[in-house]
C-alpha positions in Angstrom: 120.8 112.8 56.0 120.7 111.8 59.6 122.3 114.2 62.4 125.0 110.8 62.6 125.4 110.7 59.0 126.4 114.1 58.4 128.8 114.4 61.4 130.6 111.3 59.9 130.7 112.8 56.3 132.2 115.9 57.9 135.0 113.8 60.1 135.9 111.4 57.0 137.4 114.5 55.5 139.3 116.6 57.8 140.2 113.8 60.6 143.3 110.9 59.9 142.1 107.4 60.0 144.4 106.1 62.5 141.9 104.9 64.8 139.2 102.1 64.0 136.0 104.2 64.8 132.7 103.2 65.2 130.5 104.7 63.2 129.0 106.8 66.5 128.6 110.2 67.6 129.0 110.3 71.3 127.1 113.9 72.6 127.3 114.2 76.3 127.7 111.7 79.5 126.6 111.8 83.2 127.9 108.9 85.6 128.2 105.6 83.9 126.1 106.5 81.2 127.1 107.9 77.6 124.3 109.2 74.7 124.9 109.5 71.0 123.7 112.2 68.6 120.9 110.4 68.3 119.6 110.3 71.9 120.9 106.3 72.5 121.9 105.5 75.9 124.6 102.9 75.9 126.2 101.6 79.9 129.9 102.4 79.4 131.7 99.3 80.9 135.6 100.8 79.4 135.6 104.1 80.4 137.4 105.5 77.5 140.5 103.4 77.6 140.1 103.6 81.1 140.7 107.0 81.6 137.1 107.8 82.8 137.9 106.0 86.3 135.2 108.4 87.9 132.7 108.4 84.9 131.5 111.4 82.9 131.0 114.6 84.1 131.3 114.2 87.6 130.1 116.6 90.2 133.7 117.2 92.0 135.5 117.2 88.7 133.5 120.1 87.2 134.0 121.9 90.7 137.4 121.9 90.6 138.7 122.2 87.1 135.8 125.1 86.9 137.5 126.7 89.9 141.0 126.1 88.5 140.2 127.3 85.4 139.6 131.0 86.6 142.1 130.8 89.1 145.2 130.0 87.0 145.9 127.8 83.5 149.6 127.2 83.0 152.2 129.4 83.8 155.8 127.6 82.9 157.6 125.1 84.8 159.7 127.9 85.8 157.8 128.5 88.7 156.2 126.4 91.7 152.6 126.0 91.5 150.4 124.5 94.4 148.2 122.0 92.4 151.6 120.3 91.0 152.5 119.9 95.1 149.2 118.9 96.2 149.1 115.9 93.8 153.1 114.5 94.5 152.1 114.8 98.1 148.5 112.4 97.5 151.2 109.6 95.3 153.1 109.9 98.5 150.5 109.1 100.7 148.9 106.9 98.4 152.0 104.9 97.2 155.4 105.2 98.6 157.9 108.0 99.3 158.8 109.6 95.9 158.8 112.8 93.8 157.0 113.3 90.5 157.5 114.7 87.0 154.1 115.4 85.4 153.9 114.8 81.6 151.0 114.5 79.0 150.5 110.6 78.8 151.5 107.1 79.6 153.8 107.0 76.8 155.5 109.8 77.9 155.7 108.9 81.5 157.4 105.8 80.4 159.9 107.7 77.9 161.1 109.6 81.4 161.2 106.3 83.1 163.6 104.7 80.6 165.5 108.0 80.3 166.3 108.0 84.3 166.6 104.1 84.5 169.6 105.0 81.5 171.0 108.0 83.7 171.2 105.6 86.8 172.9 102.9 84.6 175.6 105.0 82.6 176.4 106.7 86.3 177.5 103.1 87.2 178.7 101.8 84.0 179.5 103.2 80.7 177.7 100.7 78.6 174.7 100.0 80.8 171.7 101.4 78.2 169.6 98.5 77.9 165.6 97.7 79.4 164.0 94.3 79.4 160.6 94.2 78.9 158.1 91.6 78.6 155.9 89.7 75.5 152.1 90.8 75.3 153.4 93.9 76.9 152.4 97.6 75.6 153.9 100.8 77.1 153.2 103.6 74.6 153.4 104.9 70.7 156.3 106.7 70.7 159.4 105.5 68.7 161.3 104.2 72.0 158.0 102.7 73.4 156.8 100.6 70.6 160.9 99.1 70.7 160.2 98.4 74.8 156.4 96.9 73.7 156.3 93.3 73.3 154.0 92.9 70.5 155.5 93.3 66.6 152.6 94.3 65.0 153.0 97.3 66.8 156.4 98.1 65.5 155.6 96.8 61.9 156.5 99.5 59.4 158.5 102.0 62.1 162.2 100.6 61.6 165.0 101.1 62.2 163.8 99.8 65.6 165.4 102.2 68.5 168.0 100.3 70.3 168.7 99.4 73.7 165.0 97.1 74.5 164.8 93.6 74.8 161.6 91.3 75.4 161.6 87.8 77.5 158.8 85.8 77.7 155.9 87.3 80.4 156.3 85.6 83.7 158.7 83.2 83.3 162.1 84.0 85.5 164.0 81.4 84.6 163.9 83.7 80.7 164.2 86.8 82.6 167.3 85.9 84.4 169.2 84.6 81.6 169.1 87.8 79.8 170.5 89.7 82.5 173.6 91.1 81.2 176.5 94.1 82.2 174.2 96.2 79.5 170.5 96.1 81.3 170.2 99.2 83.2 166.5 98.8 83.9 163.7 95.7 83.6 159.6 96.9 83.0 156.7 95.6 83.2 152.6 96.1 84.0 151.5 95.0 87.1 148.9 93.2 84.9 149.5 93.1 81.5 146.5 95.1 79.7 146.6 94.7 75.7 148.2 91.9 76.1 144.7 90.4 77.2 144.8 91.2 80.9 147.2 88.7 82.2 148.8 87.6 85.4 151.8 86.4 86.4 152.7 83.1 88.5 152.9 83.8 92.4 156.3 84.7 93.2 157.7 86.0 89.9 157.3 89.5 91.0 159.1 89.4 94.3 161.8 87.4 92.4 162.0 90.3 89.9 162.5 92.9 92.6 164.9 90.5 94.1 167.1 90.3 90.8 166.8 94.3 90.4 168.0 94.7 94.3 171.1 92.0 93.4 172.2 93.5 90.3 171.6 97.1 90.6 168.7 97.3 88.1 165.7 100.2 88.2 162.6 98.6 88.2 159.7 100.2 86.4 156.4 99.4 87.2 154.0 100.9 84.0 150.8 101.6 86.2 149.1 103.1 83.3 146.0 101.0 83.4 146.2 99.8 86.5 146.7 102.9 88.9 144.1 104.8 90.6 142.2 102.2 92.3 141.0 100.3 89.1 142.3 96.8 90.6 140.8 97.5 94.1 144.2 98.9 95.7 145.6 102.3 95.1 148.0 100.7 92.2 148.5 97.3 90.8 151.6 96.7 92.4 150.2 96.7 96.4 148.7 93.5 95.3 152.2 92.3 96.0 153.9 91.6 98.9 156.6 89.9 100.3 157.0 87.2 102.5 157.2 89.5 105.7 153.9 91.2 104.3 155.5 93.7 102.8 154.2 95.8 99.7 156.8 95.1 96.9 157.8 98.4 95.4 159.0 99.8 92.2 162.1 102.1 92.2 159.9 104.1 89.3 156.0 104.2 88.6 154.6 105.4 85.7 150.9 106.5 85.8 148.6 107.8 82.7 144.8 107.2 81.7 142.7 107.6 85.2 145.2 110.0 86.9 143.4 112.4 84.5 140.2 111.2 84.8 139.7 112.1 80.8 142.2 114.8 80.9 145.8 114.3 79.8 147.9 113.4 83.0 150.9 111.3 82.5 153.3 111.0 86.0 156.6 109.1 86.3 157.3 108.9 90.0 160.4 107.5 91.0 161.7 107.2 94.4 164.2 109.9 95.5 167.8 108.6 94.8 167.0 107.9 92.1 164.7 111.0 91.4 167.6 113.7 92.2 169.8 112.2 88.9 167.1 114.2 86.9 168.6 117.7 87.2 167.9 120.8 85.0 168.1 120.1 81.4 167.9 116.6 81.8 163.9 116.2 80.8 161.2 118.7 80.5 157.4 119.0 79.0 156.2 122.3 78.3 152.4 122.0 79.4 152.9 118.9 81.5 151.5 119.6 85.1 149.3 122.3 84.1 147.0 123.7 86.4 143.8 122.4 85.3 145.2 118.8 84.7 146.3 119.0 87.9 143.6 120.1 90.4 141.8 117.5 88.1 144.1 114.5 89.1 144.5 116.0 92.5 140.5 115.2 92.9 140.0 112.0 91.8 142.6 110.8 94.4 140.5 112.1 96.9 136.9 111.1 95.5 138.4 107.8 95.3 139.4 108.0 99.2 136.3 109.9 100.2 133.6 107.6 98.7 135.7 104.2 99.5 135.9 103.3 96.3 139.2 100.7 96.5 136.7 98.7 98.2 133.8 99.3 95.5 136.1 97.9 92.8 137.2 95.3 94.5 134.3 94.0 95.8 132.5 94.3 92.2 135.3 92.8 90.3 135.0 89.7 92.8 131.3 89.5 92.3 132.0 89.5 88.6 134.9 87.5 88.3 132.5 84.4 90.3 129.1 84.9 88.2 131.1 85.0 84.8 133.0 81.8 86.1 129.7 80.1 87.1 127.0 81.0 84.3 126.0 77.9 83.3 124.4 79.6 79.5 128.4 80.8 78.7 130.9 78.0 80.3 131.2 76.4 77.0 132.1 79.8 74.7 134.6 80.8 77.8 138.0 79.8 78.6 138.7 81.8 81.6 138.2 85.5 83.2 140.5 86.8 85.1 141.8 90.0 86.7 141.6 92.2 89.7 139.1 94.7 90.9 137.4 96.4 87.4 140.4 95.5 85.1 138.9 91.9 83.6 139.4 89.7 81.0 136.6 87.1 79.6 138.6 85.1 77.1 136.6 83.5 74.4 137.4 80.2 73.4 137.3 81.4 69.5 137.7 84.7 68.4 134.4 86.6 68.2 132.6 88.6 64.9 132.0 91.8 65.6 131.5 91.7 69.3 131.9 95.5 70.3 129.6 96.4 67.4 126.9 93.8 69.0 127.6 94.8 72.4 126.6 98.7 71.2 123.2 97.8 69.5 122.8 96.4 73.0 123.7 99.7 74.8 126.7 98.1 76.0 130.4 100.1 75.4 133.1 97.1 76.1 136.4 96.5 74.3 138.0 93.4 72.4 142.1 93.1 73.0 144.6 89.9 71.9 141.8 88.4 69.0 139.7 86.9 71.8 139.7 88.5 75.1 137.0 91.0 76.1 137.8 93.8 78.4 135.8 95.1 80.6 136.9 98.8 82.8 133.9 100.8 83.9 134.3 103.9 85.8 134.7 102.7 89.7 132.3 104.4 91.1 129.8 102.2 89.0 126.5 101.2 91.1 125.9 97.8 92.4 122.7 97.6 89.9 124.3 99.0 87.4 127.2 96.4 86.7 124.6 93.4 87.3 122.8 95.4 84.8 125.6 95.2 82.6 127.1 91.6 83.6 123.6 90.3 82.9 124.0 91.4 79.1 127.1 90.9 78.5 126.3 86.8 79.7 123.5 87.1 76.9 125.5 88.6 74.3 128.2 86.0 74.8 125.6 83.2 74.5 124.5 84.3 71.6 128.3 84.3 69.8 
């Protein structure tokens, strides 16, 4: 029995099959790069969901989790602690004046977002509960997040569906606007929609969003989950945005998960301070969130990210990629668009494909397959020039030979 074979045996007993594994043993990483059990090298162009935004086993990362780690661990959120302080004040130099609450995950990060965008409505009206959200969208697992996640097949078997979410068609306002009522309390959305197969909305729809939450006294909750920490080329999705006096177009809350933690679990809902102080004591909590180690972690990769420029490495590679996939002559006719910012991207197939992760890993290539047809592609930022041509110039092959 191979070293694989066994490993698998073992899992298929003591692990639940919720997820759709590939029958791989992933041993150790360095950079871009991940090995199996085996010794194969595969070019990791997801990142784990996206949560790898600085790659594997990265130099600072091991610093300062090492250091944290025999420093201090988790102490309560009784008391102050300085890696906790040190992050809020990078998201407010980084983002826009706020104050954090630090949590395990996205899903989390957007069950504190609804739960303050309720406390804000009930303190102006008694019957002010409810949270639009958008079709294609995703937000999280939990009972209240698959109710605010556009998608059914995520609720299937799960009802009674939790009250108080409603879904409008993505991007159009004309939708949005109609189901405004006395009820909504809060409206949310991702800056780019990821499982949904990394979509866009039309110019203008944002700033008339943020326009309809300023005229009716609505939170607006950006869910930065995949797209914070420099993975679209700006600090977070939402600076791609701006008004017509040039002006960044701001949430009132943002919710962060996946590359705050670089592979550790970080969640952060960060709202803006009015609205921030109707969280008092008693009002939410998370035992371990903000630990130490997850901390100093996140506190890090903000400044790896600022210290090695690497806004402009994402942005600049996501350009590059988004005009060679576009232009390759070998793949126009199996493609019917990519699209995205930075390295969040979307190739959408023209017909769904067979088994295209599965052929993209006998290729040493780790990619992802969302909405039937749409592949996505998030390597680590800090990914090398040579590298992602490297990888761009298999994945055109693999695609031509769909």
């Amino acid at each position: 029995m191979s070293k694989t074979s066994d490993i698998l045996d073992r899992a298929n007993k003591t692990l639940i099959a919720n997820y759709a594994r590939l029958p791989i043993v992933m041993d150790r990483g360095e950079g871009c790069y991940l090995w199996d059990v085996e010794g194969k090298r595969y070019l990791d162009l997801f990142a784990g969901f996206g949560g790898g935004i600085l790659g594997h086993a990265h130099p600072a990362l091991i610093a300062a989790t090492t250091e944290q780690a025999g420093r201090l661990w988790h102490v309560g959120n009784t008391f102050h602690t300085l890696p906790q302080i040190e992050l809020a004040e990078r998201l407010n130099r980084h983002a826009f004046t706020g104050q954090a609450f630090f949590c395990h995950s996205g899903a989390e990060a957007n069950e504190a977002a609804c739960k303050l965008a309720r406390l804000r409505g009930v303190a102006e009206a008694p019957h002010r509960f409810k949270i639009i959200s958008l079709q294609h969208s995703f937000h999280g697992r939990t009972l209240a997040m698959i109710a605010a996640t556009g998608n059914p097949a995520v609720r299937a078997g799960f009802g009674p569906e939790v009250e108080g979410f409603e879904q409008v068609d993505a991007g159009d306002f004309e939708a949005l606007s109609r189901a405004v009522s006395d009820e909504i309390c809060g409206i949310m959305l991702e800056p780019i929609q990821g499982e949904g197969g990394i979509n866009l909305y039309p110019d203008g729809y944002v700033q008339r969003v943020r326009e309809l939450c300023d005229r009716r006294k609505i939170t607006l909750i950006f869910d930065e989950v995949w797209t914070g920490c420099g993975r679209t080329g700006r600090w977070f999705g939402h600076q791609h945005v701006r008004d017509e006096a040039g002006n960044v177009i701001e949430p009132d809350i943002m919710t962060l998960g996946k590359a705050i933690g670089g592979g550790l679990p970080v969640g952060v809902m960060y709202a803006k301070p009015h609205l921030a102080s109707l969280l008092v004591p008693g009002k939410h909590g998370c035992t371990l969130g903000g630990n130490a180690i997850c901390m100093a972690a996140a506190r890090t990769i903000l400044d790896v990210i600022e210290k090695d420029d690497l806004l402009a490495n994402a942005a600049a590679l996501g350009e590059h990629a988004i005009a060679r996939l576009r232009n390759e002559s070998s793949i126009r006719s199996k493609i019917a668009g990519v699209r995205g910012r930075g390295l969040f991207l979307g190739i959408e197939l023209k017909e769904p494909p067979a088994q295209v992760v599965e052929k993209a890993l006998d290729r040493g290539l780790i990619i992802n397959l969302t909405a039937k047809k749409v592949i996505r592609l998030a390597p680590p930022i800090n990914i090398q020039r040579a590298q992602w041509d490297q990888g761009l110039d298999e994945m055109v092959r693999l695609i031509a030979s769909l």
